[in-house]
MDAnalysis code that builds the backbone (N, CA, C; Angstrom):
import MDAnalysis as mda
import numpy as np

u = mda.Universe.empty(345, n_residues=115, atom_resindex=np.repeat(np.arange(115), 3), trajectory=True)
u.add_TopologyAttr("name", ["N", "CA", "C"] * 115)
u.add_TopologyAttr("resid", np.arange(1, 116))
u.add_TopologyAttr("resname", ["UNK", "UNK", "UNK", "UNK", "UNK", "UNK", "UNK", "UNK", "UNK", "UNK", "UNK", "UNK", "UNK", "UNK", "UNK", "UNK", "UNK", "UNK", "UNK", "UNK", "UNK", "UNK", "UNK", "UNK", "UNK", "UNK", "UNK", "UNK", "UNK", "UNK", "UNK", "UNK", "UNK", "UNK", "UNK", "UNK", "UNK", "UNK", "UNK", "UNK", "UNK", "UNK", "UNK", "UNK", "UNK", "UNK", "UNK", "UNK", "UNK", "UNK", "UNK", "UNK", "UNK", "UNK", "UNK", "UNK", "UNK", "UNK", "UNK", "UNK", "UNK", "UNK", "UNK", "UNK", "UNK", "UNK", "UNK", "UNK", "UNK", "UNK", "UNK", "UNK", "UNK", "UNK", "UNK", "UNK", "UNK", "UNK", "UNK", "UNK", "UNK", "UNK", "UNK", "UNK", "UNK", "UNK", "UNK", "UNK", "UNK", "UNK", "UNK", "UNK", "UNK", "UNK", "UNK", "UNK", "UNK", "UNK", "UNK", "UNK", "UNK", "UNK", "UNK", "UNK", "UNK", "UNK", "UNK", "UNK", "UNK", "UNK", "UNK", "UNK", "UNK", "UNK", "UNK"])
u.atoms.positions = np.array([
    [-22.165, -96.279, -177.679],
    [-22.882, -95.507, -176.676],
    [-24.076, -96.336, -176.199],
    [-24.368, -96.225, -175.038],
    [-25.295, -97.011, -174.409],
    [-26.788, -95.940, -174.944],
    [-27.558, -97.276, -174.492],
    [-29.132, -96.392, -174.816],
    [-29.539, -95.281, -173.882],
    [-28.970, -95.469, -172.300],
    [-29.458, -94.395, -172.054],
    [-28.756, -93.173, -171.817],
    [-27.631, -93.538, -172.474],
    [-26.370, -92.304, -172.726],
    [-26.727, -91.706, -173.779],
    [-27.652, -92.912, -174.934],
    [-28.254, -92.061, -176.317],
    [-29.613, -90.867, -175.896],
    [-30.326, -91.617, -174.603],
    [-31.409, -90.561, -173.681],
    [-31.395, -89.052, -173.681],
    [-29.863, -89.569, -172.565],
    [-29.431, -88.340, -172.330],
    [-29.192, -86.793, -173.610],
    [-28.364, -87.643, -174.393],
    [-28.121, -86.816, -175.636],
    [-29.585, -85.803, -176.570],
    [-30.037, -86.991, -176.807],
    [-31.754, -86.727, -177.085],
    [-32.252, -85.409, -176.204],
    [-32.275, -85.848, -174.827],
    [-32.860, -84.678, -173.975],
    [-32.392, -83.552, -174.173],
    [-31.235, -83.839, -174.220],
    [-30.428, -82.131, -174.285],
    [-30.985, -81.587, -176.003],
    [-31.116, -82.183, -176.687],
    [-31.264, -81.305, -178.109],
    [-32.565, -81.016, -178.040],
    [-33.668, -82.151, -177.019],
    [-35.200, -81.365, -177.075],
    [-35.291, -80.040, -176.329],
    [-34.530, -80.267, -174.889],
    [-33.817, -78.627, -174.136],
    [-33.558, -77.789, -175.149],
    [-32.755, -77.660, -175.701],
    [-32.148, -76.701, -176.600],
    [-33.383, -75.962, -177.288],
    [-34.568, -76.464, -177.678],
    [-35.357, -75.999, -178.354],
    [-36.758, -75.546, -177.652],
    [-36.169, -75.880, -176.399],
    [-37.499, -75.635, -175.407],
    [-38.565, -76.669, -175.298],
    [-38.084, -77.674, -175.560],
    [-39.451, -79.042, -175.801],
    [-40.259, -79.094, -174.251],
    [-41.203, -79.331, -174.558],
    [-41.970, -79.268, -172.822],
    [-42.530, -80.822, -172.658],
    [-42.626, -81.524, -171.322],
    [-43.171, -81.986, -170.750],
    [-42.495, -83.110, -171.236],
    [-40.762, -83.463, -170.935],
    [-40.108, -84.075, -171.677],
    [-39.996, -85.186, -170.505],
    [-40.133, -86.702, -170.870],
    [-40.367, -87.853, -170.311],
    [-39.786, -88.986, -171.053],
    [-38.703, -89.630, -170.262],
    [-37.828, -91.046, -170.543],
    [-38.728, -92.265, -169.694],
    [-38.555, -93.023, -170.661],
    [-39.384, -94.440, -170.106],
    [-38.283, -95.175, -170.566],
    [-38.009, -95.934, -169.656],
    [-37.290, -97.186, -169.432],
    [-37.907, -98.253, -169.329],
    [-37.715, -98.802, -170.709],
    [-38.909, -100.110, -171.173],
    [-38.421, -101.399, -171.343],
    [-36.734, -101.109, -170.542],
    [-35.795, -102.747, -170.377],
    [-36.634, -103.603, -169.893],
    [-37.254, -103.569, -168.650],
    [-37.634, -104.435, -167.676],
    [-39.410, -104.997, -168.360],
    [-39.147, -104.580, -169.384],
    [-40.701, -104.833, -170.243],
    [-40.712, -105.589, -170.899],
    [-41.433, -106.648, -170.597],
    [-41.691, -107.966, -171.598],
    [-41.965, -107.659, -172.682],
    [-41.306, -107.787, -174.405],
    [-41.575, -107.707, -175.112],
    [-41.801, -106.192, -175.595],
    [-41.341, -105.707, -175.183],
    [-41.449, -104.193, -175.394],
    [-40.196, -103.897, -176.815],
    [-40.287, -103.124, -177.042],
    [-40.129, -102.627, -178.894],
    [-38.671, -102.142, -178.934],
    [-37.972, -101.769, -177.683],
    [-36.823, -100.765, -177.680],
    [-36.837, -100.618, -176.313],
    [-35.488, -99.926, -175.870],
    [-35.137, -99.991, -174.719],
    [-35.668, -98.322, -173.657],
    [-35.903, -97.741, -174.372],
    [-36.176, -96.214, -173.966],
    [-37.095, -95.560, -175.081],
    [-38.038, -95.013, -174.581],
    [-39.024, -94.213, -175.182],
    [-38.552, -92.701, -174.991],
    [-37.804, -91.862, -175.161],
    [-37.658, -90.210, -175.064],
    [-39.238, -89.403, -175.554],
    [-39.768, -89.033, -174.533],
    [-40.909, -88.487, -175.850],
    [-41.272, -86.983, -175.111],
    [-41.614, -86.119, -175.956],
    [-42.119, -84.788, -175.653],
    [-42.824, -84.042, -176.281],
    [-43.516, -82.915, -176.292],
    [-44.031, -82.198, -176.459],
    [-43.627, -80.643, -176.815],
    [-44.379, -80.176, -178.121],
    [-43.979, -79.139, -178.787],
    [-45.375, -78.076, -178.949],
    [-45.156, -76.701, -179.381],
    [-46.343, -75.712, -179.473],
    [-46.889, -75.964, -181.060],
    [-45.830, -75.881, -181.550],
    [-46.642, -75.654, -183.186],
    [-45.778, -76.401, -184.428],
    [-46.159, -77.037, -185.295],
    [-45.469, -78.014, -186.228],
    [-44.405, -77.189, -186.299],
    [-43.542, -75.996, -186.400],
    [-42.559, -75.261, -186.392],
    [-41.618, -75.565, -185.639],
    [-41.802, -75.844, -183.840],
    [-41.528, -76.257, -183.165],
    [-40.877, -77.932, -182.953],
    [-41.650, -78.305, -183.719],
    [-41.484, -80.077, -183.468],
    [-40.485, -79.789, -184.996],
    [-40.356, -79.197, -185.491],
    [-39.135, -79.752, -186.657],
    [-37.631, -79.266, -186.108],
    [-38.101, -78.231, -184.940],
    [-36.964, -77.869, -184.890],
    [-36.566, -78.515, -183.594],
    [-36.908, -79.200, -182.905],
    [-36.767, -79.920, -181.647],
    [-36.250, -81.236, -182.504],
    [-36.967, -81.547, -183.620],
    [-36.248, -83.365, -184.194],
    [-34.728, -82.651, -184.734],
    [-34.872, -81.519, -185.594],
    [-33.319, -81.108, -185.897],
    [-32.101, -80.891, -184.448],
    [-33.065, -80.202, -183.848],
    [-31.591, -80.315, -182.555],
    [-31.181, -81.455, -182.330],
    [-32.447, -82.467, -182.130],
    [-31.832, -84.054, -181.772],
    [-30.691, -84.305, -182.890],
    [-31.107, -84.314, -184.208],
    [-30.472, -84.679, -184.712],
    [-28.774, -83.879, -185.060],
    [-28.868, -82.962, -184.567],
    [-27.418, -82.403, -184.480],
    [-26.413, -82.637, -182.930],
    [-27.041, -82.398, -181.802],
    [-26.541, -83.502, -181.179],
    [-26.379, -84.867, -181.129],
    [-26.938, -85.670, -182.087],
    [-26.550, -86.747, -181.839],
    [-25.710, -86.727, -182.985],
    [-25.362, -85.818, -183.820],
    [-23.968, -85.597, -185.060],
    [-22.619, -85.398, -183.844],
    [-23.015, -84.484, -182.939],
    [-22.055, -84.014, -182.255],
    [-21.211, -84.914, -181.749],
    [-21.511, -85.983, -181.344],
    [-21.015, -87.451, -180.355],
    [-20.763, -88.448, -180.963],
    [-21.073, -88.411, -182.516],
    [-20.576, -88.906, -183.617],
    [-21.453, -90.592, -183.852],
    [-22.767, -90.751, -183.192],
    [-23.336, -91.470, -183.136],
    [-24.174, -91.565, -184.350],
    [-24.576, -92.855, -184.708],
    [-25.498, -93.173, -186.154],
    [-26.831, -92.624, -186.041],
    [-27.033, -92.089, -187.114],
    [-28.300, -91.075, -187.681],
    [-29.602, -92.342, -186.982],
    [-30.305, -91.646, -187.246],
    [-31.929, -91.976, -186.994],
    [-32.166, -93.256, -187.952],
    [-32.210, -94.718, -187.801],
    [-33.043, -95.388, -188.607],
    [-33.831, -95.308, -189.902],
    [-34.581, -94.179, -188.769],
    [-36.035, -93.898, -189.642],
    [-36.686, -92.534, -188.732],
    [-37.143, -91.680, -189.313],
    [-37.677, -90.447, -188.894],
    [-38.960, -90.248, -189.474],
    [-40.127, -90.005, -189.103],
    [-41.195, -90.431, -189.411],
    [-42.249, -88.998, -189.216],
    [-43.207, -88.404, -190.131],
    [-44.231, -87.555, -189.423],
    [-43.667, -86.320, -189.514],
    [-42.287, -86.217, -190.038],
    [-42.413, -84.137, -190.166],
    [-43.195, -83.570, -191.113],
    [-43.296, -83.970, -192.202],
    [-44.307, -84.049, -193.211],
    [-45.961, -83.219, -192.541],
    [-46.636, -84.010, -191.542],
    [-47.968, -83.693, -190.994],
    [-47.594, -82.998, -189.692],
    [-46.440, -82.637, -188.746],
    [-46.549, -81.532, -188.119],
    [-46.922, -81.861, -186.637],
    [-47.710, -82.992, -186.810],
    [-48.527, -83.374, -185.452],
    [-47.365, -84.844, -184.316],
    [-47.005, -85.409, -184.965],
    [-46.394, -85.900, -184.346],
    [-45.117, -86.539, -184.941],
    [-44.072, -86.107, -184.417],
    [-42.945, -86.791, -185.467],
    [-42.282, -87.950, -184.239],
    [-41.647, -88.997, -185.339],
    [-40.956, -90.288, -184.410],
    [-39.553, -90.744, -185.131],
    [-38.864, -90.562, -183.760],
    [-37.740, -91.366, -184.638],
    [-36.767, -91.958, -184.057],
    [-36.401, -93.085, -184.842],
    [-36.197, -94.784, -184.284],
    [-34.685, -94.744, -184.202],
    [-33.888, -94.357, -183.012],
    [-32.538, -94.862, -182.752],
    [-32.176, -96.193, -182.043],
    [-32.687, -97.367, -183.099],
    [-33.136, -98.294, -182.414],
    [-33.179, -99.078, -180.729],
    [-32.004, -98.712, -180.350],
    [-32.779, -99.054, -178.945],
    [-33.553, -98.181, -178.156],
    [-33.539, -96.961, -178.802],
    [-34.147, -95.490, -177.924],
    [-34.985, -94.822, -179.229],
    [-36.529, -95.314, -179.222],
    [-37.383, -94.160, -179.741],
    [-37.973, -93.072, -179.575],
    [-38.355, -91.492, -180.623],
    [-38.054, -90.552, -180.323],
    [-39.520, -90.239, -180.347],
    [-40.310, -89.803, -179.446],
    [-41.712, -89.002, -179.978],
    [-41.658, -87.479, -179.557],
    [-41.933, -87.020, -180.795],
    [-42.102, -85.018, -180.560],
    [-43.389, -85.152, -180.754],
    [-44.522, -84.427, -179.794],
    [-46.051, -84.235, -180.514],
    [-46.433, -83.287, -180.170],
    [-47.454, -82.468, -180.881],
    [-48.322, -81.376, -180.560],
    [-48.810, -81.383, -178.781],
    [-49.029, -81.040, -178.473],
    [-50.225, -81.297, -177.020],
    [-50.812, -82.073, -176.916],
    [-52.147, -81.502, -177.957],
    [-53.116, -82.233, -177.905],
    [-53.146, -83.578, -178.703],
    [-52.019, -83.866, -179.715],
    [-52.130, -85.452, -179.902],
    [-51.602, -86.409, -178.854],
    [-50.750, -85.708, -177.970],
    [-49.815, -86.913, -177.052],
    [-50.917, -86.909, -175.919],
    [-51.647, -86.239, -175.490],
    [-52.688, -86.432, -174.895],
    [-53.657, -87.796, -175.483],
    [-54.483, -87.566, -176.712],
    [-55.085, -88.594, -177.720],
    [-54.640, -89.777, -177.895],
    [-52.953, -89.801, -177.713],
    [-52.680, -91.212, -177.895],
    [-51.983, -91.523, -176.625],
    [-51.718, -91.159, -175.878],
    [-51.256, -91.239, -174.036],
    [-50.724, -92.901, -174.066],
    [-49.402, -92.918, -175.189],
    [-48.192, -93.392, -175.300],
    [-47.527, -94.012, -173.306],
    [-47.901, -92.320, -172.714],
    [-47.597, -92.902, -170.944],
    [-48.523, -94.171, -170.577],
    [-49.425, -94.297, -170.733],
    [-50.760, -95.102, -170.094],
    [-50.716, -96.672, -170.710],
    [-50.092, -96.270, -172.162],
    [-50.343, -97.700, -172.919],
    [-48.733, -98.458, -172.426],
    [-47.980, -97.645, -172.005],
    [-46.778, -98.134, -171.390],
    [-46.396, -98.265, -170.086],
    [-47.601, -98.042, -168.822],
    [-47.621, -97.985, -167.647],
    [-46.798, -98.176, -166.324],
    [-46.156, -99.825, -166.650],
    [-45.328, -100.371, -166.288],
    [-43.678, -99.791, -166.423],
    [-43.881, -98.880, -167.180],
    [-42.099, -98.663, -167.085],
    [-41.887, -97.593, -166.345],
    [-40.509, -97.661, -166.015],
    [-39.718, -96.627, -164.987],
    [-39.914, -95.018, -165.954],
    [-40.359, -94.005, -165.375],
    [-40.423, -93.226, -166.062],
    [-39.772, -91.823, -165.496],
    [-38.752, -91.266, -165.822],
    [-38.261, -89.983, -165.129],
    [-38.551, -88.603, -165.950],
    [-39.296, -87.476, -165.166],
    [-39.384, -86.535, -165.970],
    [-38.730, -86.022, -165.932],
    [-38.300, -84.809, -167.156],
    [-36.969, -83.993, -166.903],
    [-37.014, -82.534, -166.647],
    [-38.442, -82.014, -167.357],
    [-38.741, -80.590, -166.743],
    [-40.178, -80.357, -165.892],
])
């Protein structure tokens, strides 16, 4: 599966859970950049963000694609990440994805919102 066929998949399981203010960055055309797609969004309450990383992770069971790398941060609630290596995943509270504005430090890339 291509990375941004892995995007797509991603989006739909943050949908499923109601994830808000959900944003793909396309970070091919980026010198030196970490991975090929950033998926990242936003959740109400650490409740929320576990259950937005579980949908991901059951759609991406569904399509029969390899688990998460590495899944990072459900533990603290505030921001969870997780590494399908060419496509990384950020779920965060509000107010941390604001604090660390992940958009700004990545400026340069193609970015499509989805809701």
């Amino acid at each position: 599966m291509t990375a941004e066929a892995l995007s797509k998949v991603i989006v739909k399981g943050m949908e499923e859970k109601k994830a808000s203010e959900i944003l793909v960055m396309d970070l091919r055309k980026i010198k030196n950049s970490v991975t090929d797609f950033f998926v990242i969004c936003s959740g109400n309450s650490d409740k929320q963000l576990e259950a937005i990383s579980e949908s991901i992770e059951a759609e991406i069971q569904k399509v029969n694609e390899t688990p998460a790398r590495k899944v990072e941060g459900k533990s603290n609630g505030e921001w969870v990440l997780m590494d399908y290596f060419d496509v990384v995943v950020h779920i965060f509270l509000k107010e941390k994805r604001n604090y660390y504005g992940l958009e700004e430090l990545w400026g340069d890339a193609k970015t499509t919102r989805v809701n």
